[in-house]
Structures are given as C-alpha cells and as structure tokens.
VEXLO-95039 format. One line per 3 residues: number of its first residue (from 1); their letters; for each residue x, y, z of C-alpha. Coordinates in steps of 0.25 Angstrom, whole numbers, plus 5000, padded with zeros to 4 digits. Each point is the difference from the previous one (the first is absolute). Last residue first. Layout:
<lumlums>
NUM> A> X/Y/Z  ...
</lumlums>
This chain:
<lumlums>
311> XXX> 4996/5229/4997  5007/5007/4992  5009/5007/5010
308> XXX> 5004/4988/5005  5008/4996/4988  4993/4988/4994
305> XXX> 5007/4986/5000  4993/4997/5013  4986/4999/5001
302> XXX> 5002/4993/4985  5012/4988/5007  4992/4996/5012
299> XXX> 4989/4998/4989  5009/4995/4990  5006/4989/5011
296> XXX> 4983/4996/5004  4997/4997/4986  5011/4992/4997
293> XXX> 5000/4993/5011  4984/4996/4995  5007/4999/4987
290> XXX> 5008/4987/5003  5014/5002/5001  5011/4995/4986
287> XXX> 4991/5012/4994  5010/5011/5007  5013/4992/4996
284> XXX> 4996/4998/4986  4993/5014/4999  5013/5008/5004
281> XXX> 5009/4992/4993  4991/5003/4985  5002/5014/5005
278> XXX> 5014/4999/5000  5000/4997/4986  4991/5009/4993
275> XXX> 4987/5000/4994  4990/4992/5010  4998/4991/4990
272> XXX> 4987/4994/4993  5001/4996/4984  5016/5002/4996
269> XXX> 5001/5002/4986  5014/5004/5000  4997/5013/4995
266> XXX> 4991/5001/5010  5009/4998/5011  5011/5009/4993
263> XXX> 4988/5012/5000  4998/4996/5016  5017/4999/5004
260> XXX> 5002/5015/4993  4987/5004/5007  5003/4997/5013
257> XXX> 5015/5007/4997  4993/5012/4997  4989/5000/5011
254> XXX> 5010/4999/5009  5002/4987/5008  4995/4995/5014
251> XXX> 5007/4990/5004  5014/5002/4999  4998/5014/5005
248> XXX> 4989/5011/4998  4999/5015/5009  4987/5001/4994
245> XXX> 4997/4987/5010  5004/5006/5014  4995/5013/4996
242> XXX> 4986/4994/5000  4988/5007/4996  5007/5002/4987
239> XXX> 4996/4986/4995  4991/5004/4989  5011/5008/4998
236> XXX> 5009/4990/4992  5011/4994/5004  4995/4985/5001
233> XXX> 4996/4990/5010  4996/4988/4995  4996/4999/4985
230> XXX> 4988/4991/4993  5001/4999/4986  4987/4989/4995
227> XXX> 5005/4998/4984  4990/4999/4990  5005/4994/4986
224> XXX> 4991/5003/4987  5002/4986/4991  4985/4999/4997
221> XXX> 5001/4987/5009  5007/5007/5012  4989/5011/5002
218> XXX> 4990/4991/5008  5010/4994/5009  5009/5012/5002
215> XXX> 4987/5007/5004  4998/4990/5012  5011/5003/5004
212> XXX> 4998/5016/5000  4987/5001/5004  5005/4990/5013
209> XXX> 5012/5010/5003  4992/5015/4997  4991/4992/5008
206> XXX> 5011/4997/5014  5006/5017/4995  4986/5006/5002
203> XXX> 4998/4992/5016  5015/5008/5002  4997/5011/4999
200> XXX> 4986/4999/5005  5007/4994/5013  5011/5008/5001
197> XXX> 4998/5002/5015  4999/4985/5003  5007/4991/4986
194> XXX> 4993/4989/4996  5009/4990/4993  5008/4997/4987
191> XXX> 4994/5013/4992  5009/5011/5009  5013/4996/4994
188> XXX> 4993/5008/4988  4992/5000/4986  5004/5006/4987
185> XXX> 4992/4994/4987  5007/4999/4989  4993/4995/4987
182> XXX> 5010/4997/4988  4997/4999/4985  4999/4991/4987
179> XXX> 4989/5005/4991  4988/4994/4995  4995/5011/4996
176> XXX> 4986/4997/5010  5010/4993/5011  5008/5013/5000
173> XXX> 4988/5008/5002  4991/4991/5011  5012/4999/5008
170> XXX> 5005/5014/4999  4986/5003/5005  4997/4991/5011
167> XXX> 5014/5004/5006  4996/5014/5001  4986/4998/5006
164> XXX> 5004/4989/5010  5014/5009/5003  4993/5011/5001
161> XXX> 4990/4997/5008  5008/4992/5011  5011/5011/5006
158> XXX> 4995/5012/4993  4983/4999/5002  5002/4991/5013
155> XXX> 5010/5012/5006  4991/5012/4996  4987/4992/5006
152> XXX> 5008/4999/5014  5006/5015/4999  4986/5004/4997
149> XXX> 4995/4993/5011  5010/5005/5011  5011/4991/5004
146> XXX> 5006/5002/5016  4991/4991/5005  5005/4988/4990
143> XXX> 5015/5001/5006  5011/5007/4996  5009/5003/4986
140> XXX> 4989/5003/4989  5005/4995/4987  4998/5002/4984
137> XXX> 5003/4993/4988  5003/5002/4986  5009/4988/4994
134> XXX> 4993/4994/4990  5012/4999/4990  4993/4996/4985
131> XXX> 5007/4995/4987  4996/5000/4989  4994/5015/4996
128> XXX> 4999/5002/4986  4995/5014/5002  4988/5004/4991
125> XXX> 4991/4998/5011  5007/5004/5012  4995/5012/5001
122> XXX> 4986/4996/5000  5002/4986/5008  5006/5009/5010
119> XXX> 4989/5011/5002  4989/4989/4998  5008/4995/5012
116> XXX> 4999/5011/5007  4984/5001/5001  4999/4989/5008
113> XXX> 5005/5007/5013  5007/5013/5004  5009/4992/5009
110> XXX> 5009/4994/4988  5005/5016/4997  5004/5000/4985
107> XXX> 5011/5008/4991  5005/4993/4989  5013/5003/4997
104> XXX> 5006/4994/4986  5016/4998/5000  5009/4995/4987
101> XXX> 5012/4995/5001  5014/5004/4998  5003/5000/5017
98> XXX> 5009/5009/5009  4992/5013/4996  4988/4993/4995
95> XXX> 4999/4994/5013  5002/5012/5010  4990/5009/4991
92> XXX> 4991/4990/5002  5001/4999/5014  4999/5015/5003
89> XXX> 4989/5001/4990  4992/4987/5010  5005/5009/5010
86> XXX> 4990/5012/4996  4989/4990/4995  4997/4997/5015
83> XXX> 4989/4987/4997  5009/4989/4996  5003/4992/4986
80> XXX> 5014/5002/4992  4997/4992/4987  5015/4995/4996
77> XXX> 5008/4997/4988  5010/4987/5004  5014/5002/4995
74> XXX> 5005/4992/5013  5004/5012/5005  4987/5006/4999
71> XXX> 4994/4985/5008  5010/5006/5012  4995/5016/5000
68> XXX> 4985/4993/5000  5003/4990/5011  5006/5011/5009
65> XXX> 4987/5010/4997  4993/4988/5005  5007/4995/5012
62> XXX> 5000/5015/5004  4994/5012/4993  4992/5006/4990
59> XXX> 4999/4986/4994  4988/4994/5008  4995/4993/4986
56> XXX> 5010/4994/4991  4994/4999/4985  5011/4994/4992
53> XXX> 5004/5000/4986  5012/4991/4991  4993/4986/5001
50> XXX> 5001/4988/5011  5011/4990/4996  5009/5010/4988
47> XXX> 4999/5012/5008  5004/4992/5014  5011/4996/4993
44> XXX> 5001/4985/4995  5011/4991/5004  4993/4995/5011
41> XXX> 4990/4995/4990  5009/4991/4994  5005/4993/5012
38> XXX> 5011/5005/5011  5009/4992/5008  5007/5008/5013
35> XXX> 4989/5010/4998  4986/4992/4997  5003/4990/5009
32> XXX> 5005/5009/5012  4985/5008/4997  4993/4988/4998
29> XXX> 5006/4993/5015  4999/5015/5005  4984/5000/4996
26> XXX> 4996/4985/5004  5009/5000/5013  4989/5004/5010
23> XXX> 4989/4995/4996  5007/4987/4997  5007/4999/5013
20> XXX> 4989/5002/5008  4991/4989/4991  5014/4993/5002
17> XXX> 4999/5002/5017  4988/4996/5001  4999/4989/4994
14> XXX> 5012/4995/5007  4993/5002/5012  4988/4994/4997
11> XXX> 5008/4987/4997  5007/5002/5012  4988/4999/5006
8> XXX> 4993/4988/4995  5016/4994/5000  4999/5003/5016
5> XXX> 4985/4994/5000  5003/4987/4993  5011/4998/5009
2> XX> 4993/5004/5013  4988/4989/4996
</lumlums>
C-alpha cells in the first residue's frame, strides 16, 4: 500500500514539475533555439515576416513611444495613435529624424467611447496597416475607494475596450485581404493573479490574457500571429507613484531597452512572452508558488511600493 502511494505521488510530483518546466521554459528554449540555430523564417526581418506598416497605440509616451522608435529602426512605417496630438509631433518628429520612414499620427482618446474607433478605422483606411501594437493603457495606483466612477469606466474603455475593438478590427481586415500580419496585444505581470490595490489594473491585464490566447487560436489559420506581451515592471510613468521603481535596475528595464528585446521577440515569432530576459526569471521564480502566496506578496508588495505621499 505505501509503495503504491509513494510512486502515486512522485508521479504527481513529477507531473508537476514538467507542466512547471514546460510553461516556463517554452519561450527561452525557442528563443535559444531560434539564436544558436536558426531556421528560414528566422532569417527574415520583421519587414519581410509581418509587413512594412504599423498602427502602435499609446505612442506618445512609454513602452509605446519605445516600440514605435524600435519598429522605425527596423524600417517599419508607423501609425503613432494617442490622445495629446502635441507629443505625438514631438515623436514623429523624433523618428523621422533618426528614421527613413514614414510617420502618420492619429490622434484619439480611448475614454470617449465607441465613436473613436469610427475615427480609426476612417483614418486608417487607406493605410496598409499590418501590424497592430495594442498598447494603450491606464492605472490607478491605490485601492478600490479611492476610484471615482469615471476614472472606473475610463479605465474599462482604455484597458479592455480598445484592445477588443481594435483587435476585432485588424483581425477581420487582414483576414478579408488575405493578408499575413501581427496582433500585439500588451498585458502585464499583473495578469497571473489577483492583485489588492490594483485590483481593476490588474482584473483588465487577466482578460486582456484570455482574449489574447484565445485570439491566437482563432487568428493562426489565416496566418495572422497574435502575441500576448505582458511586461513586469517597467520605466515608464505609469509607474511614477513610486521612485523606487522610476529609478530601474536589472529588473526593471527602460522603455528602450524593453522594447528593443519585445520587437526581436516578435521577429522571432514568439506567441506569449513577458518581452525581456529578466522578466521571464522573475515569473519563473514567482509562479514556482501557488497564487494564493501570490496574492498575499503583491498585496504587501502595492501598500508599499508607492511613495508615502501618494497614498
């Protein structure tokens, strides 16, 4: 009876530890592969796998003005999407300097609503756009109380609207010219478990995961690849309530150097990736613990990062 229970359990433990193992080696182990080896498709540049024009959305600043610069040194033309059309010129003008592409702001503001997307697809129309960056997003630093219900329903509209609508979209126009293409849809850390005073935050990142998996599904057959890009903790100000974290180190990247490690992710073709190398150490030492540790580290972890004077 004990021997058939011990090899029971080792058997569970076993299991355990290469579904771990899996999960968390999948992307480095294609990655590794893909640089040490290469294949074919490796070989191509980002141009020649996905198209020569992008739409990046959240570009005046950030992760997304970061990506934008990146996929213009790539030779990438670029659709520069935010709501302050004063620092989208400031980017533009920053790109065309440095880059020989061409630029096209659009200027839209994701928490006025349904009508923007009409806006979009109208200025978009005659722009063959193949690759889309869905990074716009929003956060409230602090706990439930402290939202008011417009900063609640602004949140919703930037964080989960625009993905849905924006992704729907490019989905339905590249599959109806049957064109090759790339979705990206940018998550966070914060999707792997719930997280106590960043709880909508982070409640928009866990569907912006399971849209985006489940997209990859549906898209793959037409040739259309849909990558989930979550990021930890990056230099950006969406994480300015916190001096400790605007101050970076080997965790916690510039938005340039994030976004040189994404664009090569998606050259490589990779499908769900946290974007950059010591992020992927972070989540496999953080998701070795069961999420209800999880919960209780990022909760300790939220009522403290945040300088005191923001509370």
């Amino acid at each position: 009876m004990w021997a058939g229970l011990s090899t029971f359990l080792i058997s569970v433990g076993v299991y355990a530890l290469v579904a771990y193992l899996y999960e968390q080696l999948r992307t480095p182990f294609r990655l590794l592969k893909l640089r040490l080896i290469g294949d074919a498709r490796h070989r191509l540049s980002i141009k020649e796998r996905f198209g020569n024009w992008a739409a990046i959305t959240g570009s005046s600043d950030g992760i997304g003005k970061a990506y934008a610069m990146e996929l213009a040194r790539n030779g990438i033309n670029v659709v520069l999407i935010a709501r302050n059309e004063d620092k989208l010129k400031a980017v533009a003008k920053e790109i065309t300097t440095e880059c020989s592409v061409q630029v096209k702001i659009v200027v839209a503001d994701f928490t006025q609503g349904s009508a923007v997307y009409d806006h979009i697809e109208h200025e978009l129309k005659d722009v063959p756009v193949t690759i889309l960056i869905n990074n716009v997003g929003i956060g409230f630093p602090g706990g439930l109380s402290r939202v008011t219900k417009e900063q609640l329903q602004q949140l919703i509209d930037t964080n989960v609207l625009a993905a849905a609508q924006l992704s729907r979209y490019f989905f339905q126009r590249l599959r109806a010219a049957d064109q090759k293409g790339a979705i990206v849809n940018v998550s966070s850390g914060t999707e792997l478990q719930p997280v106590p005073f960043a709880a909508l935050y982070a409640a928009t990142k866990a569907f912006m995961r399971s849209f985006t998996l489940a997209l990859q599904w549906e898209a793959a057959r037409f040739g259309i690849h849909v990558q989930l890009l979550s990021p930890n903790f990056v230099v950006t100000k969406i994480n300015n309530y916190s001096k400790r974290i605007m101050r970076g180190g080997l965790f916690i990247p510039t938005a340039e150097q994030y976004a040189r490690s994404a664009v090569a992710q998606l050259r490589d073709g990779v499908d769900e990736t946290p974007g950059y190398f010591w992020h992927h150490v972070q989540n496999a030492a953080m998701t070795a613990f069961p999420w209800r540790l999880r919960l209780n580290v990022a909760q300790l972890f939220f009522t403290r990062i945040a300088d005191k004077d923001r509370k």
